[in-house]
C-alpha positions as a Markdown table, in Angstrom:
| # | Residue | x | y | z |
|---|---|---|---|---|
| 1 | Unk | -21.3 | -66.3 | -65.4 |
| 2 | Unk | -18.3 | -64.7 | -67.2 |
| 3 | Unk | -19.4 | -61.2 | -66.4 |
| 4 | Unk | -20.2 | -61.7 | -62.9 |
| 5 | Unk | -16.7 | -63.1 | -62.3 |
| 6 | Unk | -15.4 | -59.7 | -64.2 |
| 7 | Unk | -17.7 | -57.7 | -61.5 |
| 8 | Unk | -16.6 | -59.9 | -58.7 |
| 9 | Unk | -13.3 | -59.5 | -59.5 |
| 10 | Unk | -13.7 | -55.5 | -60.2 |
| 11 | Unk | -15.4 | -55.0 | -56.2 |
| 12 | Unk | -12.2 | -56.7 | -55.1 |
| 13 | Unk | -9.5 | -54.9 | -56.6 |
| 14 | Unk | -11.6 | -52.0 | -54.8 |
| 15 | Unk | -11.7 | -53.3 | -51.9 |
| 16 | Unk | -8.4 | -54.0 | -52.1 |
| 17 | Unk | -7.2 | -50.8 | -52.8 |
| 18 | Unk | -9.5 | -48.5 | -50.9 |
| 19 | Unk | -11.3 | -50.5 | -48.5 |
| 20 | Unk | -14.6 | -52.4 | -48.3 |
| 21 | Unk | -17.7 | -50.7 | -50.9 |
| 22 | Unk | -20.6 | -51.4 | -48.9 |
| 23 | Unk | -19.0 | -50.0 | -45.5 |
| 24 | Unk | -18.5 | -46.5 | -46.3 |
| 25 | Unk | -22.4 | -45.8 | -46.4 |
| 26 | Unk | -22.7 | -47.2 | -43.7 |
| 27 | Unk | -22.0 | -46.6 | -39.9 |
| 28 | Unk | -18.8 | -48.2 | -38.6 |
| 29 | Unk | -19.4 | -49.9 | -35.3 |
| 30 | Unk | -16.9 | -52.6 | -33.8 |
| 31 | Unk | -18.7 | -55.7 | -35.4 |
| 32 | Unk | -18.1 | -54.3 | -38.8 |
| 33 | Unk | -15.3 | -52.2 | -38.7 |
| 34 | Unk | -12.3 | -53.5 | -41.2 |
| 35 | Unk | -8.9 | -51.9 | -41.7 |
| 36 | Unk | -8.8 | -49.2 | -44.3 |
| 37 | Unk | -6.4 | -49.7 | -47.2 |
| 38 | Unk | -2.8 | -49.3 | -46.6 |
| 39 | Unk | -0.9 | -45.8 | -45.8 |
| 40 | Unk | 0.6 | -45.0 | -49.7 |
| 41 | Unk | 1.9 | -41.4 | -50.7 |
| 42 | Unk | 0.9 | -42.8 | -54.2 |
| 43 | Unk | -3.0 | -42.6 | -53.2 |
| 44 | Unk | -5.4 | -40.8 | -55.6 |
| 45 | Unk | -6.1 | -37.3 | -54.2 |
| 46 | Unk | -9.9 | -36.9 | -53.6 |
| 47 | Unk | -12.0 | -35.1 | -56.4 |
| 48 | Unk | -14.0 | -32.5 | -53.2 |
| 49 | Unk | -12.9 | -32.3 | -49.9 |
| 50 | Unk | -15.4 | -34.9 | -47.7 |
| 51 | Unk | -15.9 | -34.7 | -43.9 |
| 52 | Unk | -17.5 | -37.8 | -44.0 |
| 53 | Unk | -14.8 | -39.8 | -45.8 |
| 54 | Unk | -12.4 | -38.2 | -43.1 |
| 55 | Unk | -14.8 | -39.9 | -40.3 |
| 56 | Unk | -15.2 | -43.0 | -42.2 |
| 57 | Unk | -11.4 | -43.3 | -42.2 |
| 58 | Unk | -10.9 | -42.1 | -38.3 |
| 59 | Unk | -13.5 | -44.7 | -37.5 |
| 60 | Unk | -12.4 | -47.4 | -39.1 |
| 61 | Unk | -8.6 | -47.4 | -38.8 |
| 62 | Unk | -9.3 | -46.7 | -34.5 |
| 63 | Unk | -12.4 | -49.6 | -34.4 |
| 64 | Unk | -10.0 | -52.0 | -36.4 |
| 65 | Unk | -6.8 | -51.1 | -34.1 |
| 66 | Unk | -9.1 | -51.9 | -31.3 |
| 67 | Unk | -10.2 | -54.6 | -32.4 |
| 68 | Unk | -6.9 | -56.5 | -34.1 |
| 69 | Unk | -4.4 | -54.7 | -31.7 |
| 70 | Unk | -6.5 | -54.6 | -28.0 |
| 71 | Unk | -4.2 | -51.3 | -27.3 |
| 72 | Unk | -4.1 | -47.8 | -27.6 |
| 73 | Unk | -1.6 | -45.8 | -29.3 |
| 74 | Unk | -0.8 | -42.2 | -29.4 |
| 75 | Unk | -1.0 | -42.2 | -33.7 |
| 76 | Unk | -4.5 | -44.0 | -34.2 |
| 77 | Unk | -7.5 | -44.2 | -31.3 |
| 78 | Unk | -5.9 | -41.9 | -29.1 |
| 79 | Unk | -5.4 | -39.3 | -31.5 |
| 80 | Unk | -9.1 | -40.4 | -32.6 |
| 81 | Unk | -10.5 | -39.2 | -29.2 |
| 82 | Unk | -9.2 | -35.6 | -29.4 |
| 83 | Unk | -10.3 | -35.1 | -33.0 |
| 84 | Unk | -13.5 | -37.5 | -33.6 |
| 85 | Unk | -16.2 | -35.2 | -31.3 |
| 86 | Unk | -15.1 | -31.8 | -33.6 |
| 87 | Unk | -16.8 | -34.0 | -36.6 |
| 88 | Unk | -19.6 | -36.0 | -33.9 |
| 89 | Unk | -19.2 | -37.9 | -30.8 |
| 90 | Unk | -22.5 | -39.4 | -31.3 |
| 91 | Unk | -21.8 | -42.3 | -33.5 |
| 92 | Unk | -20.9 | -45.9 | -31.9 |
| 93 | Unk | -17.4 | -46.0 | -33.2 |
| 94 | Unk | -16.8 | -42.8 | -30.8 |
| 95 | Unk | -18.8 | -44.9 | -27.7 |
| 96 | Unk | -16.8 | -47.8 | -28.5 |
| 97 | Unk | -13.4 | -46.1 | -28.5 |
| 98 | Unk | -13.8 | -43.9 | -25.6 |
| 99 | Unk | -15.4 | -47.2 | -23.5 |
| 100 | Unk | -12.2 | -48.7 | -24.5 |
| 101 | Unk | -10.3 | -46.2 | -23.0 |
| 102 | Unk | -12.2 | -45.7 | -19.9 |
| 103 | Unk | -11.5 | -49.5 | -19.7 |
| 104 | Unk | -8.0 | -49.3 | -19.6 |
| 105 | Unk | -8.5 | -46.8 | -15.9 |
| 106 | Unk | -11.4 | -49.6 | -14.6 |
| 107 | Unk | -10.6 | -52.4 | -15.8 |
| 108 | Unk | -7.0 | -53.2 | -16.5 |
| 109 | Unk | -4.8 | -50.7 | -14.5 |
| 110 | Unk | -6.9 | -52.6 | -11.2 |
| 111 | Unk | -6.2 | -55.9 | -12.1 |
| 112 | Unk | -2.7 | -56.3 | -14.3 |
| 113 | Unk | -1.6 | -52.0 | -13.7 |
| 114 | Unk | -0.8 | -50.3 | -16.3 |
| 115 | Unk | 1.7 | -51.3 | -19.7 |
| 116 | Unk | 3.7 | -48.1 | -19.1 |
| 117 | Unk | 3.6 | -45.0 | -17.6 |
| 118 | Unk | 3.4 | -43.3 | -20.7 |
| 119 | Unk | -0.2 | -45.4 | -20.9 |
| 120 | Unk | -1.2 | -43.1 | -18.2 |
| 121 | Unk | -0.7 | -40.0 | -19.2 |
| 122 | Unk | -1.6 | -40.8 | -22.9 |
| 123 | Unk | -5.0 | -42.0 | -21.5 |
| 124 | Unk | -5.5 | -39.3 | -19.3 |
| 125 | Unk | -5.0 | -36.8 | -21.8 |
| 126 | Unk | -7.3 | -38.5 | -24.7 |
| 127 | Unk | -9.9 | -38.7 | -21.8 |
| 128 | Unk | -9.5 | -34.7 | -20.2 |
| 129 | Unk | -9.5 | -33.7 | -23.9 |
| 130 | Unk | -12.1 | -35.9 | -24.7 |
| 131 | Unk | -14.3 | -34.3 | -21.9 |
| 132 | Unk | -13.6 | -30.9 | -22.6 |
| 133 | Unk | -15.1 | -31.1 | -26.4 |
| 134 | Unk | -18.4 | -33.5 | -25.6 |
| 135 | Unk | -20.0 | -33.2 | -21.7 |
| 136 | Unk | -17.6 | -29.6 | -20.8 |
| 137 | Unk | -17.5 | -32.2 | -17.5 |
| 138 | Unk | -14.9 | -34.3 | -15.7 |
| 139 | Unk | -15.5 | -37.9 | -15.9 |
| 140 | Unk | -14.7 | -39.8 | -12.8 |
| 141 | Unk | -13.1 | -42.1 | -14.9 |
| 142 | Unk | -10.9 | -39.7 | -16.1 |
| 143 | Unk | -9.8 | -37.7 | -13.0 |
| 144 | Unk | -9.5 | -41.0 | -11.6 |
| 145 | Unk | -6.7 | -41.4 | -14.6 |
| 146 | Unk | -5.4 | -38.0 | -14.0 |
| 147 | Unk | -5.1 | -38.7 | -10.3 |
| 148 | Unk | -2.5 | -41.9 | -11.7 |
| 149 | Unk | -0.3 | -39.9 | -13.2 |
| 150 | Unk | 1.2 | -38.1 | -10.5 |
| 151 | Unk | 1.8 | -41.6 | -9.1 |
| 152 | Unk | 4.1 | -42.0 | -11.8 |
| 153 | Unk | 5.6 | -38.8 | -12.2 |
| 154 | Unk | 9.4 | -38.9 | -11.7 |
| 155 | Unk | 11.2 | -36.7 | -9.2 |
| 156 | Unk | 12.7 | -34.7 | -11.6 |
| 157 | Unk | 9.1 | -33.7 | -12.7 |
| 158 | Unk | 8.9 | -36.1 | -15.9 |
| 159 | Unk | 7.7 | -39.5 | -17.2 |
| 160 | Unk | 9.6 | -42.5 | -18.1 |
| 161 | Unk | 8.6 | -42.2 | -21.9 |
| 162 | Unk | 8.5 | -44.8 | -25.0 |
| 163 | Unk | 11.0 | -44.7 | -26.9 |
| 164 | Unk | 10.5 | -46.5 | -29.7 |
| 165 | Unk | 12.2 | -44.8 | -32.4 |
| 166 | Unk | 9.0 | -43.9 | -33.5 |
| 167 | Unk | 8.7 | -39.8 | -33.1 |
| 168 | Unk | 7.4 | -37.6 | -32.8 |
| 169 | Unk | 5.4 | -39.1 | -30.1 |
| 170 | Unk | 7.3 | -42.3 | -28.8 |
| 171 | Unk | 11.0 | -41.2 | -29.1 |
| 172 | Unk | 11.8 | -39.3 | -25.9 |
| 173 | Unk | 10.8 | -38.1 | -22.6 |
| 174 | Unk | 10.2 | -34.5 | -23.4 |
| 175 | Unk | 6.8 | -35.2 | -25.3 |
| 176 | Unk | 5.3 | -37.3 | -22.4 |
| 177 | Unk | 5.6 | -33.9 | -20.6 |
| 178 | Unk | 4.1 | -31.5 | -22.3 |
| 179 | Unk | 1.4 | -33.8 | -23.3 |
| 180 | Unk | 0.8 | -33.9 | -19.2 |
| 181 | Unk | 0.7 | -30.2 | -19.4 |
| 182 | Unk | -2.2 | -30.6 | -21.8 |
| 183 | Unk | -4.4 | -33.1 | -20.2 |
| 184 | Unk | -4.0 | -30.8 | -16.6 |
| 185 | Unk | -4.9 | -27.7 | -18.6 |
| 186 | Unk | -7.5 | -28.7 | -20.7 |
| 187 | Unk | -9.6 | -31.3 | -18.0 |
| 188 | Unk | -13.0 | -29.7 | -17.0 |
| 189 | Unk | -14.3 | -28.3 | -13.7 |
| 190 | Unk | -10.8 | -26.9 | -12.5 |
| 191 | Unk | -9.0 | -30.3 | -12.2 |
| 192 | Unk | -5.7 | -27.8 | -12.5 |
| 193 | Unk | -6.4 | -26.1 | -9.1 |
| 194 | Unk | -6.2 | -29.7 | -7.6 |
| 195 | Unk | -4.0 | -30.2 | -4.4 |
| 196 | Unk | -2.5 | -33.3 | -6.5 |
| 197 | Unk | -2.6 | -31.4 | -10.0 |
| 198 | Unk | -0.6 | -28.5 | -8.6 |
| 199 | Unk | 2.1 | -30.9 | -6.8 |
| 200 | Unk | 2.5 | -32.3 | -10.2 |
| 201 | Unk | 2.5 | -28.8 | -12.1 |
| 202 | Unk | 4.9 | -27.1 | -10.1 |
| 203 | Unk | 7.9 | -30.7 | -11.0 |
| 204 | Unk | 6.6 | -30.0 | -14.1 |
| 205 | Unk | 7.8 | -26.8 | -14.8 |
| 206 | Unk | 10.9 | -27.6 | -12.7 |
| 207 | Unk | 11.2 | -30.5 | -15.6 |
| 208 | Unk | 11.0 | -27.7 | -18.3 |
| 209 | Unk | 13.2 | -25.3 | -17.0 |
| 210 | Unk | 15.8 | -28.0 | -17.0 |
| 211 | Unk | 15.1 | -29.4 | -20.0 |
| 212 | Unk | 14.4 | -27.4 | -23.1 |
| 213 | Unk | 12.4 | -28.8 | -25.8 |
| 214 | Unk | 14.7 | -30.6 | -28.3 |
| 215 | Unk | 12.9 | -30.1 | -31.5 |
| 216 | Unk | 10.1 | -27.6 | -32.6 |
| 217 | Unk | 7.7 | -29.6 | -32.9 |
| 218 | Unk | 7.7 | -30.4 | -29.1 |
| 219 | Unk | 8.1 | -26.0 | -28.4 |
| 220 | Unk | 5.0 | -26.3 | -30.8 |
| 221 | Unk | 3.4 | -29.0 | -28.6 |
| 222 | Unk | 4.6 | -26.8 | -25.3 |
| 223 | Unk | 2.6 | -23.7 | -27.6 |
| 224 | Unk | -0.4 | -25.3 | -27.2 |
| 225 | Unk | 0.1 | -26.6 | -23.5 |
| 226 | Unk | 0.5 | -23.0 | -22.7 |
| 227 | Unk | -2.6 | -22.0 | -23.8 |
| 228 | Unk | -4.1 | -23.8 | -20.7 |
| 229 | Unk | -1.5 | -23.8 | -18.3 |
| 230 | Unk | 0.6 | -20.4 | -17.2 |
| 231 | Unk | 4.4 | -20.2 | -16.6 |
| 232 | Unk | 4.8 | -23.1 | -19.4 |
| 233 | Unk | 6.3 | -20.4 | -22.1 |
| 234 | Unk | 7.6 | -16.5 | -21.6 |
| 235 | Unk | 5.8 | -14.3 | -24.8 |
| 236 | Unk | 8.8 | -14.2 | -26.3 |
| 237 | Unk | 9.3 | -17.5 | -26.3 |
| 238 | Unk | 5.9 | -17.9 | -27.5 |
| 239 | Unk | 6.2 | -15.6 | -30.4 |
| 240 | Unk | 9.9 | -17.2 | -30.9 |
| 241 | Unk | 8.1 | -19.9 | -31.7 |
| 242 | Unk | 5.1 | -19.2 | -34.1 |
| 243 | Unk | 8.1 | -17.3 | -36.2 |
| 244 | Unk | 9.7 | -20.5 | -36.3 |
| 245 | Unk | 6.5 | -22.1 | -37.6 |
| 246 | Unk | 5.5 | -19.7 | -40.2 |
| 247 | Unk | 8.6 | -19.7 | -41.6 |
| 248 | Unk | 8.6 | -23.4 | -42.3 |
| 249 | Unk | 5.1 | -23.0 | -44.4 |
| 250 | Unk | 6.0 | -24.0 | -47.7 |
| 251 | Unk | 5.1 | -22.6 | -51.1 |
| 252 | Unk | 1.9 | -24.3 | -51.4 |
| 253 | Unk | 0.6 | -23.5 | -48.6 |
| 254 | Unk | 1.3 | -26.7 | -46.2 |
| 255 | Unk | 4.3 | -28.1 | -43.6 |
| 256 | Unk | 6.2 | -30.7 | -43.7 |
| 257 | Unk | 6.2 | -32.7 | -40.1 |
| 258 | Unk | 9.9 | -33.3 | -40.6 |
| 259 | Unk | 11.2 | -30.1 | -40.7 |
| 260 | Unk | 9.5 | -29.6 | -37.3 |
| 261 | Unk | 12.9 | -31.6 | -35.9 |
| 262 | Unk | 16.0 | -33.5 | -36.8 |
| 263 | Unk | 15.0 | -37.0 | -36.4 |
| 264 | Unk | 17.1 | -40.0 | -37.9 |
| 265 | Unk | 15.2 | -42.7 | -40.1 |
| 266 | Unk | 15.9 | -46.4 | -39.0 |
| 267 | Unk | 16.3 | -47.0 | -42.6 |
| 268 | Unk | 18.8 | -45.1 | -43.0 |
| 269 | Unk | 16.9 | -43.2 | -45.8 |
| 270 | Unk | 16.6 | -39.5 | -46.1 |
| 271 | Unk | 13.6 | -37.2 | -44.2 |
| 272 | Unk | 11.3 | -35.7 | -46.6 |
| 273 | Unk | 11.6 | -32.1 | -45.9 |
| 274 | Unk | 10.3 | -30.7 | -49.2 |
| 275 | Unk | 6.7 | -32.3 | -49.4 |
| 276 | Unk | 3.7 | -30.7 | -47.0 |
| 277 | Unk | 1.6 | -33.5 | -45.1 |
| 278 | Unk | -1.3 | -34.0 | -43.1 |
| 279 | Unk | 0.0 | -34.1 | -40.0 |
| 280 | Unk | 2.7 | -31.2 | -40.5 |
| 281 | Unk | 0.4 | -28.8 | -42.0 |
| 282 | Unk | -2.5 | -29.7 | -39.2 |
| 283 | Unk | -0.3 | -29.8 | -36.5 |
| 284 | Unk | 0.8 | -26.3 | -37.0 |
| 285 | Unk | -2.2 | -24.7 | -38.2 |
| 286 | Unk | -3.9 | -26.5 | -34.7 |
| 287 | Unk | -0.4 | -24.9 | -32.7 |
| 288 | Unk | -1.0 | -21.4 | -34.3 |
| 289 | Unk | -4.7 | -21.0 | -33.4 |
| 290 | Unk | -4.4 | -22.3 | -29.7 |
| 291 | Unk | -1.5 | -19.6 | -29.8 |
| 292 | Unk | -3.5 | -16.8 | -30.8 |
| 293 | Unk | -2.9 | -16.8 | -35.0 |
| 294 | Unk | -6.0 | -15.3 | -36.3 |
| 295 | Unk | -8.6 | -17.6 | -38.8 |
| 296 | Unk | -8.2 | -15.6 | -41.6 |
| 297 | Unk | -4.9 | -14.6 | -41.5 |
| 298 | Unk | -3.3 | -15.3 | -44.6 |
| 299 | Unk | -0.5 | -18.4 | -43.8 |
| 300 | Unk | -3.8 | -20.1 | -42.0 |
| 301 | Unk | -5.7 | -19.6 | -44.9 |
| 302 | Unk | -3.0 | -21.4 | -47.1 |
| 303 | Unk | -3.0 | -24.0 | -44.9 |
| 304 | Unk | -6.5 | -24.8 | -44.8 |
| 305 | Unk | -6.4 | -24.6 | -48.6 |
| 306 | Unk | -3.6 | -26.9 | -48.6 |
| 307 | Unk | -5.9 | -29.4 | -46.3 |
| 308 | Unk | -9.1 | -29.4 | -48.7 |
| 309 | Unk | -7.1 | -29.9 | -51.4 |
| 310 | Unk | -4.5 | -32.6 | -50.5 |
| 311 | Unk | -7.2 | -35.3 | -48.7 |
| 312 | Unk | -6.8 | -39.0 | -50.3 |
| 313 | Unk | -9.9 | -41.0 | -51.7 |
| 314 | Unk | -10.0 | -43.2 | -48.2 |
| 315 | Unk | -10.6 | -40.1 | -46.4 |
| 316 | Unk | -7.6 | -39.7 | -44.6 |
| 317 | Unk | -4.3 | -37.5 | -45.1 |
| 318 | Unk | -1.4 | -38.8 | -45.8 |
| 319 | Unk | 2.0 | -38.6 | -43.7 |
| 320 | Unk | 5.2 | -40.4 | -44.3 |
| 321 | Unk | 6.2 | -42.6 | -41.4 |
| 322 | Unk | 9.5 | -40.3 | -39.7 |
| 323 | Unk | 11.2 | -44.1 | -38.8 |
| 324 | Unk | 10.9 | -46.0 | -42.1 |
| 325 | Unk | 8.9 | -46.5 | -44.8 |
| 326 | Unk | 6.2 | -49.3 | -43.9 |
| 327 | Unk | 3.3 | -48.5 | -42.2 |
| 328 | Unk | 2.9 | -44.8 | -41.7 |
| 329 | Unk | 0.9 | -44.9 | -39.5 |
| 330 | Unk | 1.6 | -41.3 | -38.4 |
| 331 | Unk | -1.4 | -41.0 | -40.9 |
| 332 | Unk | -3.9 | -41.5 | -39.0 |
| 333 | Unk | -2.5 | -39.1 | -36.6 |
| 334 | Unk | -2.2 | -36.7 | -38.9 |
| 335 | Unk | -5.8 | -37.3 | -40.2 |
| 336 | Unk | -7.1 | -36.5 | -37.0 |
| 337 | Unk | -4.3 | -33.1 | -36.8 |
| 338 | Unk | -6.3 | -32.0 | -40.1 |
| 339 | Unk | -9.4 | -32.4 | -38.9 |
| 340 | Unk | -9.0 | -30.6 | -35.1 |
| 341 | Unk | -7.0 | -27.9 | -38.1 |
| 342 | Unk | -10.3 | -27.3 | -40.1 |
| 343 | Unk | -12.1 | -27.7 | -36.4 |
| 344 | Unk | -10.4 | -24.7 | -35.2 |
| 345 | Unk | -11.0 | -22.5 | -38.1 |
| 346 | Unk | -14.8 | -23.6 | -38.1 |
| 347 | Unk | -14.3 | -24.8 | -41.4 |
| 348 | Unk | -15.9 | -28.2 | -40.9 |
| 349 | Unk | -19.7 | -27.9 | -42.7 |
């Protein structure tokens, strides 16, 4: 009796500290699906480098924000739906999670509108990104999403943005924008050459020229929307910027997401700019291939080094929260950053 207590008690300081045993051998699907262990910068590193421990943790941190939270946010399941089919779209916890979103455009928006109009464009993005890597095909449901956008588009060509305090994705207008300029470029079937997607486009860029990108990280994000979409970025503003970015790659081999800008904690405590992280390092690496920067060029290859060496036991990378320490959940973002980083390397087995 004494030793099954002791065993008992072992399984739950595990499942305490990195989530439930019998779940990660399993498929996560909504009925299961629990919340992985907290975000901690004090988490074991993992012994190899696991693609399916990543999964595992992408699953069940987006199922379990689903489920608990009946949102989406830009750091956990929409992030999930750009970097989830690079590992496999066909698994239930990617069906679930895109339904979800798809439900937001059907369902919701019809009968109580949308939370924000940064709900719009976030969805619409996840879902034109979303496309692009599974079917190659526009979804009705997400040109339909796409359409709503411009309905919300402001006359000066952006979107009234969250602003949360929470960057570098719900802190100002600027990143609503360029994340518009990726969901155009990157839907399917020439959505960009739309009457409607053109309109849009052309405030857009009117919204750019007047408003320059107030960190690097959003030039970085307005790198990648160039990549689809012309007359975003001159070349030398483009190389300007992957300059900028390698010259932030730190000795062992990683980036730090706050040196990408100058935000201010709400805790009045001081940025970490010395320490790599997931996010940073697969933010950039992601930036620097959509940009051009070769696979095997040497900062890449330090970066990806730094990636399959620097994954936690849960699966995930970790990122300190740029607001205060809590819940980093930037994490989860910057799980899925790592993973669309290896993606585009083809360095996912």
């Amino acid at each position: 009796m004494h030793r099954f207590v002791r065993v008992a008690s072992f399984l739950g300081v595990l499942t305490y500290a990195f989530g439930p045993t019998a779940s990660a051998a399993e498929p996560v699907t909504l009925d299961n699906a629990v919340a992985p262990s907290a975000n901690q910068s004090d988490e074991p590193i993992a012994k190899v480098f696991s693609v399916h421990q990543a999964a595992h943790f992408l699953d069940s941190a987006s199922l379990n924000w689903q489920k608990k939270r009946k949102c989406m946010t830009c750091h956990t399941n929409y992030a999930y739906l750009y970097a989830r089919p690079t590992i496999s779209a066909d698994v239930s916890a990617h069906a679930e999670v895109r339904k979800f979103a798809e439900q937001l455009v059907t369902v919701r928006w019809k009968e109580k509108g949308p939370r924000w109009d940064a709900e719009v464009v976030a969805t619409a993005a996840a879902l034109a990104f979303n496309d692009s890597a599974t079917t190659g095909e526009l979804h009705e449901t997400t040109r339909e999403a796409l359409d709503k956008m411009w309905t919300v588009q402001q006359e000066d060509g952006g979107w009234s943005w969250l602003k949360c305090g929470w960057p570098p994705m719900e802190s100002d207008d600027h990143y609503g924008v360029t994340l518009a300029a990726i969901a155009v470029g990157v839907a399917p079937d020439g959505y960009a050459q739309t009457e409607a997607a053109q309109a849009g486009l052309k405030k857009l860029r009117a919204y750019l020229k007047n408003n320059p990108p107030p960190t690097l990280h959003h030039r970085a994000m307005l790198l990648w929307a160039s990549s689809y979409v012309d007359g975003l970025m001159t070349k030398e503003e483009q190389r300007n910027c992957v300059e900028e970015l390698l010259e932030l790659q730190k000795a062992d081999g990683g980036w730090a997401l706050a040196t990408l800008g100058d935000w201010e904690r709400a805790d009045n405590k001081q940025q970490d700019l010395k320490t790599s992280d997931g996010y940073g390092t697969g933010f950039v690496i992601y930036a620097l291939r959509k940009a051009g920067t070769a696979a095997d060029s040497p900062a890449i290859q330090r970066g990806i080094q730094w990636l399959k060496k620097n994954q936690r036991e849960s699966g995930r990378w970790f990122t300190r929260s740029l607001n205060k320490d809590s819940k980093h959940y930037i994490s989860h973002a910057g799980t899925a950053m790592a993973i669309m980083a290896l993606a585009s390397c083809d360095e996912l087995p």
